[in-house]
GUFIMI-412798 format. One line per 10 residues: number of its first residue (from 1); for each residue x, y, z of C-alpha. Coordinates in steps of 0.02 Angstrom, whole numbers, plus 50000, padded with zeros to 5 digits. Layout:
N
NUM> X/Y/Z ~ ...
END
This chain:
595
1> 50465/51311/48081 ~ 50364/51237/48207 ~ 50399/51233/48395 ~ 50421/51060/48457 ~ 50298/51073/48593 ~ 50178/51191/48488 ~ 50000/51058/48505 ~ 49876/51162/48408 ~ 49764/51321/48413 ~ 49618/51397/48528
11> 49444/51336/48419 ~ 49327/51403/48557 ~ 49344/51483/48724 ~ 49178/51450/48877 ~ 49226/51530/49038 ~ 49379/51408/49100 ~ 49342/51297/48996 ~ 49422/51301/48801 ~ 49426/51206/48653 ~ 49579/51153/48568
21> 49596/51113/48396 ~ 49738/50973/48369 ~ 49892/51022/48229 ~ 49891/50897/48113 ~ 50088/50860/48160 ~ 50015/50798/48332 ~ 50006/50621/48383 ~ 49954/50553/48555 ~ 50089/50485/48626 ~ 50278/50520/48697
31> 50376/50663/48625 ~ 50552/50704/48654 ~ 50575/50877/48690 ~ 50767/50933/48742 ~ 50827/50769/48798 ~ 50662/50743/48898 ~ 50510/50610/48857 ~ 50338/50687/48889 ~ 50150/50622/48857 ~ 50094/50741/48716
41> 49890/50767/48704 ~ 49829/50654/48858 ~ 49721/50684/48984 ~ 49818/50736/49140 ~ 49956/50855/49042 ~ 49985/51035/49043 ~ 49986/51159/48908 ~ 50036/51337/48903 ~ 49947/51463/48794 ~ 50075/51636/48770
51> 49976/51793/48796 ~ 50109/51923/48752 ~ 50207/51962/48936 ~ 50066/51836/49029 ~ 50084/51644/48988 ~ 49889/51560/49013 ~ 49914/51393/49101 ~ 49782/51199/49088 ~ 49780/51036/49115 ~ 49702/50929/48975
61> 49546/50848/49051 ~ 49485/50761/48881 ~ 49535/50718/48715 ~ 49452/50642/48563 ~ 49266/50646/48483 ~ 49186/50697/48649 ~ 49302/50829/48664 ~ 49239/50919/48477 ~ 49120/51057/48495 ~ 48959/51025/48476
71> 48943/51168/48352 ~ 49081/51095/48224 ~ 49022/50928/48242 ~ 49053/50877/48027 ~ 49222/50938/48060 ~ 49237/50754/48137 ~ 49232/50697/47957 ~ 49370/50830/47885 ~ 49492/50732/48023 ~ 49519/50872/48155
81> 49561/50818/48301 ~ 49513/50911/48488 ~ 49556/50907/48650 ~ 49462/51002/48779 ~ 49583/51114/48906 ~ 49526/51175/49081 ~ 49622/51341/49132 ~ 49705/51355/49318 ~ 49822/51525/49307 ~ 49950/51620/49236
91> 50129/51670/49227 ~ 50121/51851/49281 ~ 50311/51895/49237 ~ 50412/51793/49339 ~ 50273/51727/49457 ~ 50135/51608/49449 ~ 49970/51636/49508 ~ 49806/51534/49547 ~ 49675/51589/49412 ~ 49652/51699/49275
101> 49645/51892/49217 ~ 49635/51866/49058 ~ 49558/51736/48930 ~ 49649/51664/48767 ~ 49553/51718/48602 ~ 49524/51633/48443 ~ 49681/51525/48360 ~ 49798/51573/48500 ~ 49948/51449/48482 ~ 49925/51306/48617
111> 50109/51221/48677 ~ 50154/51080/48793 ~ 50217/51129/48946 ~ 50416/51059/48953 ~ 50516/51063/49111 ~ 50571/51245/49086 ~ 50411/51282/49110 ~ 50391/51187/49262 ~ 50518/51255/49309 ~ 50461/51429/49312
121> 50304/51394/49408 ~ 50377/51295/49555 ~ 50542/51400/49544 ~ 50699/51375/49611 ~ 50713/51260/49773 ~ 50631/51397/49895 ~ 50622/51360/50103 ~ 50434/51293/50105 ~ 50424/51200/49935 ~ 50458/51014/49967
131> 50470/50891/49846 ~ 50363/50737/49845 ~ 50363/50650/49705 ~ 50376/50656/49496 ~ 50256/50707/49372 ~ 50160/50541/49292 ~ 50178/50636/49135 ~ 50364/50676/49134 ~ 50474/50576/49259 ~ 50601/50712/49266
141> 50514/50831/49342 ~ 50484/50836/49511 ~ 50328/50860/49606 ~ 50330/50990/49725 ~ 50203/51062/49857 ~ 50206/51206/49965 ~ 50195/51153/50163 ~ 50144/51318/50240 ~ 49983/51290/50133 ~ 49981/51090/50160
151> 49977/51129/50347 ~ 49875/51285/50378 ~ 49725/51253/50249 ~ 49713/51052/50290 ~ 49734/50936/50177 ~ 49656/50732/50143 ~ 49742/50574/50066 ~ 49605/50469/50001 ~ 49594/50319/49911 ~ 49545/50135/49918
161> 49626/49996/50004 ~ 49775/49933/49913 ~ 49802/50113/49798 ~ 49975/50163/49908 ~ 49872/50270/50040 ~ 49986/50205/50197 ~ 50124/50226/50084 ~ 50093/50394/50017 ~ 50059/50448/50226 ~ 50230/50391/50250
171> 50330/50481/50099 ~ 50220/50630/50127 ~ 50267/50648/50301 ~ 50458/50595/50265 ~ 50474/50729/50154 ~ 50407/50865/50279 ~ 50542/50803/50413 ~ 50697/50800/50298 ~ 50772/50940/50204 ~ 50868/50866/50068
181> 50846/50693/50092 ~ 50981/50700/50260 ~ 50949/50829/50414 ~ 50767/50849/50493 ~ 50659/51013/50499 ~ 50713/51018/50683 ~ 50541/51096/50759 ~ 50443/51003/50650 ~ 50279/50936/50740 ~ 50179/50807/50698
191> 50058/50712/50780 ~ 49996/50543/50686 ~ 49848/50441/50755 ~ 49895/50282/50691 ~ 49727/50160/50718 ~ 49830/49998/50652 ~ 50014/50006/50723 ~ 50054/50028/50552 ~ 50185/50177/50547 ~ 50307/50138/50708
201> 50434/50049/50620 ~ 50427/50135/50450 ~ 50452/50313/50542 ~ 50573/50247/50667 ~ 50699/50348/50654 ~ 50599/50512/50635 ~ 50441/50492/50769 ~ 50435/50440/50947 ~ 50300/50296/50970 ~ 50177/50288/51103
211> 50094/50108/51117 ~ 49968/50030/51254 ~ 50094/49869/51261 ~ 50252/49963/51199 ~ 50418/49879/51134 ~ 50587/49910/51221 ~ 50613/50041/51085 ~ 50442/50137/51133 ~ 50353/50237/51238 ~ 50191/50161/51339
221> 50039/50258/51281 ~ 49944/50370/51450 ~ 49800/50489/51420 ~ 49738/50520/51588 ~ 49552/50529/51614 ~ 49575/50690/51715 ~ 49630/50791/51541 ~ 49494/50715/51459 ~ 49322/50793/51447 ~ 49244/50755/51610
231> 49035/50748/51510 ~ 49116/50610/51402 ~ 49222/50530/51544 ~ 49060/50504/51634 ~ 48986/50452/51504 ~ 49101/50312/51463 ~ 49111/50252/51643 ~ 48920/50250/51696 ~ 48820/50284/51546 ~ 48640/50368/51542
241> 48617/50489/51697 ~ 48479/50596/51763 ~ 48520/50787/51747 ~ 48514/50778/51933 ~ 48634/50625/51961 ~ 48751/50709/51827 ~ 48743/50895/51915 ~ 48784/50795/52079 ~ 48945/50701/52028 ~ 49008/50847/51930
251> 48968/50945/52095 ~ 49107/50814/52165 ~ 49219/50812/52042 ~ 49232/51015/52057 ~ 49271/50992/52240 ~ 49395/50870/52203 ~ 49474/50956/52066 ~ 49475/51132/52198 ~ 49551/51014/52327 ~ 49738/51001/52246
261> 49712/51175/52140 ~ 49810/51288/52273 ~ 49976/51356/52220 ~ 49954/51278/52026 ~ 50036/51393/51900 ~ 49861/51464/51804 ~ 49723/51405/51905 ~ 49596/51527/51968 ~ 49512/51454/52109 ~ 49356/51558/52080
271> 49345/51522/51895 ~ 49390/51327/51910 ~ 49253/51209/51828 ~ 49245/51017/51824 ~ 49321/51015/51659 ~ 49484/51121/51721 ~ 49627/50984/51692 ~ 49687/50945/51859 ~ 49718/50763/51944 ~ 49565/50689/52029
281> 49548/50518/52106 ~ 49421/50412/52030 ~ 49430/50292/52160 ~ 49395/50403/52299 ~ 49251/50482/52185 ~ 49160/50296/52162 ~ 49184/50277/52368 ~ 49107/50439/52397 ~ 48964/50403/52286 ~ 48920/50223/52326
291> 48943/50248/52502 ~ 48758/50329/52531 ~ 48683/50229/52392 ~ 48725/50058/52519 ~ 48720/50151/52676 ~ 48598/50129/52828 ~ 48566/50194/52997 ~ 48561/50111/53170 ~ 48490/50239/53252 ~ 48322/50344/53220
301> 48408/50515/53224 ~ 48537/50415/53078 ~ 48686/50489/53160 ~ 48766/50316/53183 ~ 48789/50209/53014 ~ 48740/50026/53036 ~ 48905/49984/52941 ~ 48954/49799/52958 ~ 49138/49834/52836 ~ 49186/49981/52811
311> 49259/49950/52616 ~ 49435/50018/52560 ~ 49432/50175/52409 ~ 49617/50088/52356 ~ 49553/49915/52314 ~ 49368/49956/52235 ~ 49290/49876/52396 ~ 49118/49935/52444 ~ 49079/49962/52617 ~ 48924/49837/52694
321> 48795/49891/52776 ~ 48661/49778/52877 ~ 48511/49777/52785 ~ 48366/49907/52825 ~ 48216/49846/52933 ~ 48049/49819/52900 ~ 47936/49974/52896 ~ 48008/50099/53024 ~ 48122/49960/53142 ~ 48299/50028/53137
331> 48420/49991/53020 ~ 48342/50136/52932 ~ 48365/50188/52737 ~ 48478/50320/52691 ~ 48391/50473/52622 ~ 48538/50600/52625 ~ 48666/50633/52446 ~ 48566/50470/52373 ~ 48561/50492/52169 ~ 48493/50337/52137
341> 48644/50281/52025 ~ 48666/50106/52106 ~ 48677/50029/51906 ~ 48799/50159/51854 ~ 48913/50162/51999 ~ 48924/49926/51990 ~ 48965/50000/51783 ~ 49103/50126/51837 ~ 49168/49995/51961 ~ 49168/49863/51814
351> 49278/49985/51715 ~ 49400/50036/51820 ~ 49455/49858/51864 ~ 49445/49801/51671 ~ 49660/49789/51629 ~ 49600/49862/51458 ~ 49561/50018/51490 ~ 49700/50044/51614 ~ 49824/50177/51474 ~ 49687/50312/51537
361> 49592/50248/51687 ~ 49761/50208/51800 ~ 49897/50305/51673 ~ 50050/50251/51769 ~ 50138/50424/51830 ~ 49990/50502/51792 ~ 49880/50436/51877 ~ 49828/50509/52057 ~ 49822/50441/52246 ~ 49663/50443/52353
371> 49735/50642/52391 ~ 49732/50707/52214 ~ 49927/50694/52203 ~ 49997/50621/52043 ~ 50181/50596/52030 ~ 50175/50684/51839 ~ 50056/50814/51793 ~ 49985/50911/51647 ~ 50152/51000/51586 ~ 50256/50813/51587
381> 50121/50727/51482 ~ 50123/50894/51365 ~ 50310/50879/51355 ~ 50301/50701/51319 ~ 50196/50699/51174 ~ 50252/50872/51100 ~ 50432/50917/51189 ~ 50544/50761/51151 ~ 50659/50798/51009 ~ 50607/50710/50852
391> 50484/50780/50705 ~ 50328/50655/50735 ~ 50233/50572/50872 ~ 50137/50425/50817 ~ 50012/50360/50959 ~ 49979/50182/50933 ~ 49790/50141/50955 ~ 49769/49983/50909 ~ 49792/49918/51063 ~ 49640/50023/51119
401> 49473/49953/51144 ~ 49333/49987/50996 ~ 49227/50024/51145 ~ 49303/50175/51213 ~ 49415/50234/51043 ~ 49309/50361/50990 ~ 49303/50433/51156 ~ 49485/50426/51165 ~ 49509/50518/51000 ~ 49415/50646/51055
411> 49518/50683/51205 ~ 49667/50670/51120 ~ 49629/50791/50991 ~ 49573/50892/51147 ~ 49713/50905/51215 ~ 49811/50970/51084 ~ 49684/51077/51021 ~ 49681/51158/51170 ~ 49866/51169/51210 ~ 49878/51250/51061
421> 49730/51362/51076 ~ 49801/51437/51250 ~ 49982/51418/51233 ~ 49968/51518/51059 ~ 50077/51661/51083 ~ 50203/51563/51180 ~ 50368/51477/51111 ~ 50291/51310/51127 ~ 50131/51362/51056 ~ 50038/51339/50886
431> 50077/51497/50811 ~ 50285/51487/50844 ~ 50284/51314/50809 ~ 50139/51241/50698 ~ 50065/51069/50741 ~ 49981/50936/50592 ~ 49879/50808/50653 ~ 49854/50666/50554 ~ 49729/50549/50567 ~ 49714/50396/50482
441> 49551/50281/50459 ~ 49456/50458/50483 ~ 49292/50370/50431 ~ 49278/50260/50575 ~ 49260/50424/50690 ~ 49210/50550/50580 ~ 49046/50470/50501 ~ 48922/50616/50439 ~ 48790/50522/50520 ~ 48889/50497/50691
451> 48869/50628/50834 ~ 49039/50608/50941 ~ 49175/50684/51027 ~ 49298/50658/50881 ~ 49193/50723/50764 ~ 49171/50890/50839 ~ 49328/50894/50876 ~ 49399/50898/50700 ~ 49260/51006/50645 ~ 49315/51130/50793
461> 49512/51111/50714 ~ 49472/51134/50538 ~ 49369/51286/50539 ~ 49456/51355/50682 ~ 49646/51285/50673 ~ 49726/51363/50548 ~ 49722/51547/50677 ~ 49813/51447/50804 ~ 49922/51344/50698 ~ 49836/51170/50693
471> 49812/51083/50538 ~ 49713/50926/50478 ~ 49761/50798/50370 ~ 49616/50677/50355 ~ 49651/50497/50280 ~ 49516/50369/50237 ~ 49482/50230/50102 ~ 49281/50293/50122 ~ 49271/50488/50088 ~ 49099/50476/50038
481> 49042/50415/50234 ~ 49163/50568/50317 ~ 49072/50711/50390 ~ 49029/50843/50225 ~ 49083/51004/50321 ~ 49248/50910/50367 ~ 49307/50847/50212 ~ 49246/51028/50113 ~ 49380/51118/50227 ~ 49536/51008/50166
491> 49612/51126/50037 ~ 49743/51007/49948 ~ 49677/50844/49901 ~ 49801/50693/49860 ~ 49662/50562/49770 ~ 49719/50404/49736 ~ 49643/50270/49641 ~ 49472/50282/49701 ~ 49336/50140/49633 ~ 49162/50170/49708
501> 49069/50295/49639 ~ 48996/50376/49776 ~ 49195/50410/49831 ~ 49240/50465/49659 ~ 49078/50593/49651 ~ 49149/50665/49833 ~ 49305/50714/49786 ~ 49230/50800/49635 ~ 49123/50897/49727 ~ 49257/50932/49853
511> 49398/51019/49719 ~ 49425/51200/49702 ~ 49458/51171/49510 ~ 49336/51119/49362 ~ 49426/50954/49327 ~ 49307/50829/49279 ~ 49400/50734/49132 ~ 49567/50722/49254 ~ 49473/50655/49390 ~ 49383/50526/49299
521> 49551/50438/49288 ~ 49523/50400/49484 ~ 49472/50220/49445 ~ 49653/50173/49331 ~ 49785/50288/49446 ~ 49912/50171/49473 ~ 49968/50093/49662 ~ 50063/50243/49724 ~ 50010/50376/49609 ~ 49896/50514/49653
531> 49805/50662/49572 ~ 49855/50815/49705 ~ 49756/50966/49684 ~ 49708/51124/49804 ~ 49807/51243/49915 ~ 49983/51173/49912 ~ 50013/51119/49740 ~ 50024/51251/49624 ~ 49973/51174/49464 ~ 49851/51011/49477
541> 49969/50873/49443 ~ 49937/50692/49418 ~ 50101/50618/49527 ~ 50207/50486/49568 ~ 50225/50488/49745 ~ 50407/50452/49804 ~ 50424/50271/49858 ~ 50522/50263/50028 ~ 50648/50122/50088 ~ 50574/49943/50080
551> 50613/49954/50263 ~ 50541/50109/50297 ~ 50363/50076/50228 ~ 50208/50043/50348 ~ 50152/49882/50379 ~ 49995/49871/50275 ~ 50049/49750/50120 ~ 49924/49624/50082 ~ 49988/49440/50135 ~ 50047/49336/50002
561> 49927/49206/50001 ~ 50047/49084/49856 ~ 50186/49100/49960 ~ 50117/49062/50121 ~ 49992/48937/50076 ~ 50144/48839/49987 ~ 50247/48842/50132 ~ 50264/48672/50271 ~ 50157/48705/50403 ~ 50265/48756/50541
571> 50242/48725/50730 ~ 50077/48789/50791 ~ 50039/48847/50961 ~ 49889/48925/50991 ~ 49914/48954/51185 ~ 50024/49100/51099 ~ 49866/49169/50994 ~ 49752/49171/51138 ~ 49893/49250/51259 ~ 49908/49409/51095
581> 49702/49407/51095 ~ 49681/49401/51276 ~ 49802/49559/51292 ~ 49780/49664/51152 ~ 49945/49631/51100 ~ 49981/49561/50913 ~ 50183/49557/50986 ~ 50147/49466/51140 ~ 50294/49368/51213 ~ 50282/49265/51375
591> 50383/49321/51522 ~ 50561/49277/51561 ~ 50574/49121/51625 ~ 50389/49044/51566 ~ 50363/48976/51393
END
């Protein structure tokens, strides 16, 4: 008698690739095998081939004419059918493994692989394997995925606007925080760079939010400029320098920086650079430098400055000087620590009193008097950001200027880069407790074409994270315009539906397996579903990511144009919609007591 899941026999075998010649008892479509509906001889299914005490294991990648060998091409006309079967491991006794030993020879008995099967690879419910989903195929079955592997080897969530991708972010990282649907993985840590305030209230009750205008419920958003890469700081505030205005202000900064080092836990005096993270005062260091760009003498020897205000560090005020005299009459030109940065300086000045940038050019606590001193320091915003007690940390940056967002990418995935790097052997390090960072839109700041802070920054954590217990997980609607070296180091891949081509072609070249027919079904994945391949899924599944809470999904559904275009126009006030433009704030409220 034949088994119920028995599909065929092995017609041909090339490499990883095999041919399967159809039963004649097989019909596409659902079968009902012990209680349990499954898609019999479609693209996206498993099989399992028996070798004696191994068990070969494939995913069907193409069924029909095309899949017929080319060699038995009249048996078309004798009514075989074929499907074609690409290999991915084996049951070695009780264990599965990625790959092959062995190959499957002629007529070997093909079966569909049930739910005890499935059963047998994933195994019972093991510390590490979290579930995420259900199999397209089979319903029943869950989806599981290993997260020591999802963290360590990086992973990416691609697909195109509207296939799920916020969605999928959000069940993804719900199902790392919560063991069994209740209590959290209590030293989780996650770190989510969230570009459209999209994730704050569907993660609510798992992540602490950090926002440039924050809510009563969250956390206002500081990255001072003084833990920040001081090349790229400068950069920001002045622009182009000459190497000798740029050795000269970084001369400063040093000085500055040595100033308030005495008596800090870790800081060797003698091996302190202008990059060391230590409070500075940017005010003071603008006064310092525009003071002998202005300044003239009244006297020939220009020991007594011909200073007619003397300016204030505090408020941005220059000083004024009386203008210099003709040829060699007194008030004479300053010639002493002049860098010729007059441009730059009027820039930096422009900056520090633009409101906008004030999260990580005046960062409240963190920010430092005309002394050095800052009320908070390097361990509070550290503890902030990666001490308080809940799983995730979502920084808000939409309230961040497109301007200066790359830049501040790039010092935020500095920072923890490098408090992870350092503090790796410690208890609050990378290595005793594992850090993901997830970054969503990654192709507005990690363009292949685009030389910037972020960029190298990722590049740094995915080749080098995985020793010091970072991990990567890149998300973007556009993986063909992400940065090739990035995107090849992701080891799982979650692809949902994908429609442009070039996209489609870079996740093929990107997958560890030969999958071709399975990932041609990019294009018709439905909203929510994804094909999830790599490092952290054992078998490459086609899945149906888990849909959380209405009220616990981001805020990325499209508007509903019917409904809102059928509605009475309400009361418009458009004093309200300048106020949220004019601060950066889509919640903008007035102030107690002014409408």
């Amino acid at each position: 008698m034949t088994a119920p899941a028995f599909l065929g026999r092995v017609g041909s075998v090339a490499g990883a690739t095999i041919s399967v010649r159809l039963a004649d008892s097989v019909a596409s479509g659902i079968a009902i095998i012990g209680g349990r509906s499954y898609r019999v001889a479609q693209v996206g299914s498993f099989v399992r081939i028996p070798q004696g005490y191994h068990d070969l294991y494939g995913v069907i990648s193409e069924v029909g004419a095309n899949a017929t060998p080319e060699t038995i091409l009249d048996d078309r006309q004798r009514g075989e059918s074929w499907m074609t079967v690409q290999l991915v491991g084996e049951m070695v006794e009780t264990s599965f493994e990625r790959g092959i030993s062995q190959y499957p020879g002629i007529n070997d008995e093909v079966h569909l692989v049930v739910e005890a099967d499935l059963q047998r690879i994933y195994g019972v419910e093991e510390e590490g394997q979290i579930v995420i989903g259900r199999l397209a195929g089979a319903e029943s079955i869950p989806v599981k995925i290993d997260l020591d592997r999802l963290v360590t080897r990086h992973s990416a969530v691609l697909g195109s606007t509207g296939s799920g991708k916020s969605t999928t972010v959000s069940s993804l990282l719900r199902s790392i925080c919560e063991v069994g649907g209740t209590s959290q993985r209590a030293s989780a840590r996650i770190l989510l760079l969230d570009l459209h305030g999209e994730y704050g209230e569907a993660l609510a009750n798992v992540a602490k939010v950090f926002r440039v205008n924050p809510s009563a419920q969250e956390s206002p958003l500081h990255v001072p400029f003084w833990a920040l890469d001081t090349e790229e700081l400068l950069s920001f505030l002045m622009g182009p320098l000459s190497e000798a205005a740029f050795t000269g202000i970084l001369d400063k900064i040093q000085s500055a920086k040595l100033a308030v080092a005495d008596g800090v836990p870790g800081v060797d005096i003698n091996a302190l650079t202008a990059n060391t993270p230590l409070p500075y005062s940017l005010k003071k260091l603008w006064f310092e430098l525009v003071d002998p760009e202005y300044c003239t003498w009244a006297d020939k020897e220009r020991t007594e400055p011909a200073v007619d205000f003397e300016g204030d560090a505090e408020t941005l005020t220059p000083p004024k000087y009386q203008p210099p005299g003709a040829g060699s009459a007194t008030p004479l030109i300053n010639n002493q620590n002049v860098l010729g940065i007059r441009r730059q300086l009027t820039q930096m000045r422009s900056r520090l009193l633009d409101r906008q940038y004030d999260f990580m050019l005046h960062p409240g606590k963190w920010e430092p008097d005309l002394k050095g001193a800052a009320a908070e320091d390097l361990p509070e915003l550290l503890e902030s950001w990666f001490g308080h007690e809940r799983p995730i940390t979502i920084l808000d940056l939409s309230g961040v200027p497109s301007g200066v967002l790359i830049h501040m990418i790039g010092g935020i995935l500095n920072i923890a880069y490098e408090s992870m790097f350092w503090g790796r052997v410690l208890p609050e390090g990378g290595r005793n407790r594992p850090m993901l960072v997830v970054m969503e839109e990654a192709h507005r700041y990690l363009g292949k074409d685009t030389d910037n802070p972020a960029r190298t920054m990722v590049q740094r954590i995915v080749k080098e994270g995985r020793k010091f217990g970072i991990g990567a997980m890149i998300v973007s609607q556009r993986p063909s315009e992400i940065d090739e070296t990035i995107l090849s180091q992701c080891g799982s891949l979650f692809a949902l539906r994908l429609s442009n081509s070039a996209d489609q072609g870079k996740v093929k070249a990107a997958l560890p397996d030969s999958l071709g027919g399975l990932v041609d079904t990019l294009p018709v994945l439905r909203t929510g579903e994804a094909i999830i391949m790599g490092e952290a899924a054992r078998l490459p599944v086609r899945c149906r990511i888990n849909l959380p809470p209405e009220t616990a999904r981001p805020n990325s559904a499209d508007p509903e144009v019917a409904v809102a275009w059928t509605k009475p126009r309400g009361e418009q006030n458009y004093d309200r919609l300048a106020a949220a433009w004019r601060s950066q704030n889509p919640r903008w409220t007035p102030p107690k007591g002014k409408k």
